[in-house]
C-alpha positions, 0 to 999 in steps of 0.5 A: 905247702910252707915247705914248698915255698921255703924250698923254692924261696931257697932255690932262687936265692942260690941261684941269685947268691955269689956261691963259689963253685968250681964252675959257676954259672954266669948269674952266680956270678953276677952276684958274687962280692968282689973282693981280693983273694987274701980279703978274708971268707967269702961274702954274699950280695944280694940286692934290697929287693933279693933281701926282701923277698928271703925275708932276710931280717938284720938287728944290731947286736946289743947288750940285753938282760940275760940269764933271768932264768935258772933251767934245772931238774927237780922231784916232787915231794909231801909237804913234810910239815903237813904229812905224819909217817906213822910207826908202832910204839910196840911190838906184836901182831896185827889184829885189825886195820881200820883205816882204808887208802885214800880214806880222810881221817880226824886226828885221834881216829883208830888206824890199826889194832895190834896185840902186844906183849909189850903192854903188860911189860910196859906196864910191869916195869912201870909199876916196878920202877915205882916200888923201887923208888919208895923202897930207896926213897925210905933208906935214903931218908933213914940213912940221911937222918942217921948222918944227921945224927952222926949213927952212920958212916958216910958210905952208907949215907952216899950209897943210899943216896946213890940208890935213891937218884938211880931207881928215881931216874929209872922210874921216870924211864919206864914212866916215859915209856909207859907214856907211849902208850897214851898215843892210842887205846891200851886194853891191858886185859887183852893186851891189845893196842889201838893205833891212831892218826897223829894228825888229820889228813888223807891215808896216803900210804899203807904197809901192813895186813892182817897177821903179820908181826910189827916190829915196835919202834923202842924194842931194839929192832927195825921197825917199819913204817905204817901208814903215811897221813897228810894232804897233798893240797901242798907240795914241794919241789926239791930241785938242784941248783949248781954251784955257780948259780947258787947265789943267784937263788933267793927265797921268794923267786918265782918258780915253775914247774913242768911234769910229763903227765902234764906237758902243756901244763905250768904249775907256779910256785916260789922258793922257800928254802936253799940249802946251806951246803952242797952235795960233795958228789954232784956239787949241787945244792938243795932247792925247795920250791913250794907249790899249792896242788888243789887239784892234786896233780902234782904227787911226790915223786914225780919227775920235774923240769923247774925254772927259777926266775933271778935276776937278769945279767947285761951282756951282749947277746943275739936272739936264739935261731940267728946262730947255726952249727956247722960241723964244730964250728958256730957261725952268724951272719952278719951284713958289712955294707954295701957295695957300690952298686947298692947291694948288700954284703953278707959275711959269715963269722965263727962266734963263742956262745953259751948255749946252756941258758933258759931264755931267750938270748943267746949271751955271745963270749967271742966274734961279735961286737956291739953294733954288729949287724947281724941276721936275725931271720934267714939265716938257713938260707944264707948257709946254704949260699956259701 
């Protein structure tokens, strides 16, 4: 029904407007601006009341605040402070899993049971380490009183002191490895290590079964990870910021966020980190936005469109729909008085407009100039009298 009366509302209008056709009809004409050949595009005139009924609107062209908002791309991730990727210390073979996905977890709780070799190794060096600390510790102390007593050259007082630094700092290794082992439950008669949760959250991720060789972290190889444990009660929003607007992002601005399994959805955040440096590829610049997920509708990596309010610019600008396309050209409308028989003139103009922002005004580069009266509403149809 509305498109009827759109269509019927046109057909009037043309038939009322000044078109200039190869053969125009006596009312076309009786409508047309006069106006020399030479004077520049054509014009249309159309009486207040013709104006009235198209629902033409007109609105003097202004300086507004534009730009307030940063229109961009992003991709939802964990909250990494609040989410632990968790790695063996030691090489082996998995024995047992005991937790399950989606299970909730204290810090402390048993994860896995790997059988390892590494253990009784640990432990051997360790215990090694040890002996040739005391044994070193004893000639050092030997040759020292020797040097004391001029009964040694200073060679042999060096090297014993060489000796004695060197099995210290190899104790103190494989202690510190020996310690890795303290992050879970050792059986050193079965060689058996316990994995547990480094902290306390939700078993969000699991890559391993049972049988498979796990590869330690501190044996020289790949190791993979685990188990991922957090909470997804906070997410961030890692978005891309251009070069040019990147001063405008400050931390705190409000953001929001669309995400397609959601699309009426708005989910409110803020920003809590710019990056320092661009991206010598894309020439963008890193943006963390923070967003509470209570409902855990927002999981990481999800595609999302974020909007970063900043601070508005003044320029002149006119409301998005008063500009429409024509082939390469942009074009407004814009009324030019009257004419002496009291109606009104309407007269297309090619304008410069940045297309790219977010909200509602459209900033105008070229064409128009503050106090212009331009057509804000029925724009279409004056495009179509022309």
């Amino acid at each position: 029904m509305r498109r009827a009366h759109i269509l019927a509302a046109s057909v009037a209008l043309v038939g009322l407007s000044a078109c200039h056709h190869e053969t125009p009809s006596v009312e076309a004409t009786s409508n047309a601006c006069p106006r020399p050949e030479d004077a520049g595009p054509p014009q249309i005139c159309l009486t207040p009341e013709q104006v009235n009924e198209a629902h033409i609107k007109v609105t003097p062209v202004g300086l507004e605040d534009v730009d307030d908002t940063i229109l961009t791309s992003g991709r939802v991730t964990f909250a990494d402070i609040k989410v632990s990727h968790v790695f063996s210390p030691v090489t082996g073979r998995l024995m047992g899993i005991k937790a399950q996905l989606g299970q909730h977890l204290h810090k402390g709780d048993p994860l896995a049971v790997i059988q390892s070799p590494d253990i009784g190794q640990f432990s051997s060096d360790y215990s090694k380490a040890v002996a040739d600390l005391a044994a070193a510790e004893r000639d050092y102390k030997r040759e020292k009183e020797l040097w004391e007593k001029h009964a040694t050259s200073q060679k042999d007082f060096e090297t014993a002191e060489d000796t004695f630094r060197k099995a210290r700092a190899e104790r103190d290794r494989a202690g510190q490895k020996a310690a890795l082992l303290h992050s879970g439950n050792v059986d050193a008669v079965s060689q058996s290590f316990t994995l547990t949760a480094p902290v306390e959250g939700e078993v969000l991720v699991r890559n391993l079964s049972v049988g498979v060789e796990v590869q330690g972290q501190y044996s020289g190889g790949t190791s993979q990870e685990l188990f991922t444990i957090g909470v997804l009660d906070e997410v961030w929003v890692i978005a891309d910021v251009y070069e040019l607007d990147v001063a405008r992002v400050a931390v705190g601005s409000p953001a929001d966020v669309k995400v397609v399994a959601y699309p009426d959805k708005i989910f409110k955040g803020k920003v809590d980190w710019v990056s320092g440096m661009l991206d010598p590829a894309s020439r963008t610049a890193k943006v963390r936005c923070t967003f509470a997920n209570p409902d855990r509708l927002l999981k990481p990596e999800m595609y999302a469109t974020v909007s970063i309010s900043v601070e508005a610019r003044k320029e002149l600008a006119i409301p998005k729909g008063s500009a429409i396309r024509l082939g390469e050209r942009t074009l407004v409308y814009v009324q030019r008085g009257t004419t002496p028989d009291g109606r009104l003139r309407f007269e297309s103009l090619p304008i410069s407009i940045d297309e790219g922002e977010g909200g509602h005004w459209l900033p105008v580069s070229s064409g128009l100039a503050v106090g212009d009266q331009v057509v804000t509403a029925g724009t279409v149809l004056l495009s179509g009298m022309i």
